[in-house]
N, C-alpha and C positions, 0 to 999 in steps of 0.2 A: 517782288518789286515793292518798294517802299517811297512815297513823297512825305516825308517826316520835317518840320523845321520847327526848331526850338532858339527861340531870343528870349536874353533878360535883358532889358532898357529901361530908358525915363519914356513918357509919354511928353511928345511933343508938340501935340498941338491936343485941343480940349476934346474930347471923343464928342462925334454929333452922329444924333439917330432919326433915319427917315423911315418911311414906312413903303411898300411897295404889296399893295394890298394888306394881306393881314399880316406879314411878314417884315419884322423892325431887322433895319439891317444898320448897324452902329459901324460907324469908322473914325479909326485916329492913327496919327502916324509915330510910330518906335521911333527912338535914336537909339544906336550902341555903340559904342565906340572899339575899335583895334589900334592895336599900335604902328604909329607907324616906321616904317622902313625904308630907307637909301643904301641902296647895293649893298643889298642883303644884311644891313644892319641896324638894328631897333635905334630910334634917334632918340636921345636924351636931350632935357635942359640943361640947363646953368647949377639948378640944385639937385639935378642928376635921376630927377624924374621921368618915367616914358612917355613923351610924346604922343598923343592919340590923334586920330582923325575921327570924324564923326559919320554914321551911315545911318540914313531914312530909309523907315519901312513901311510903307504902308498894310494897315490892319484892317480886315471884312470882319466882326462877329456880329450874329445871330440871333435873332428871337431874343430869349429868356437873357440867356448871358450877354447879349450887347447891351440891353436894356441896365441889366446889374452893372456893368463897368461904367455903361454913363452916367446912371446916379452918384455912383460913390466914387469915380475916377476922376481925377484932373492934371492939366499941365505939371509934370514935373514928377507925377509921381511914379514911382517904380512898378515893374509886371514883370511878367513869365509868360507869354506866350507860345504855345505848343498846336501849331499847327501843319497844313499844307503850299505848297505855291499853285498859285494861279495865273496861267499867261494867259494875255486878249490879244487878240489882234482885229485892228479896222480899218477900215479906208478915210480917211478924213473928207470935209469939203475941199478939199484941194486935191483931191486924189493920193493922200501919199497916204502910205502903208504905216500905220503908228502902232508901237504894241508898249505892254505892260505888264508887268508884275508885283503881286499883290500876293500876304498870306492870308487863309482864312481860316479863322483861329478857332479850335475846335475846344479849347483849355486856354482860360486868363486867369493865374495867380499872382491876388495881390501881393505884393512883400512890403 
């Protein structure tokens, strides 16, 4: 069995690092874009370009390497992300059932 996810993206929002004892845990959210499709065919502009849609990811790394992306990392710049997913599940104040997903990135190459 394998949980493997690999994105190349922009960084979309500026990576922010907190600490949770001694452990710095950096997060910033990926965009990556696919093409998009209406009944079953890639949509084109006007200059005959593909059409994209944009999709948010949110990113957990770690210690040493969260620390490295958030110095030298900002909005708009490009990565490689090679991690795993992570689902949460909780009960909120209101009692409803909320969950989430999140990678945590074991590998961030800048490009």
């Amino acid at each position: 069995m394998k949980n493997l996810v690999i994105l190349i993206g922009r960084i979309a929002s500026a990576p922010e690092t907190r600490h949770s004892g001694e452990t710095a845990i950096t997060g910033f959210t990926l965009v990556t874009d696919r093409p998009k499709i209406v009944e079953g065919k890639t949509v084109k502009n006007e200059a005959g370009y593909t059409e994209t849609l944009a999709e948010f990811h949110r990113v957990t790394v770690f210690n040493g390497l969260g620390t490295t992306v958030a110095k030298h990392k900002a909005k708009g710049d490009m990565v490689e992300v090679q991690g795993r997913l992570h689902y949460s599940k909780w009960t909120d104040k209101d009692q409803i059932e909320r969950y989430s997903v999140e990678i945590i990135a074991e590998e961030v190459l800048f490009l």
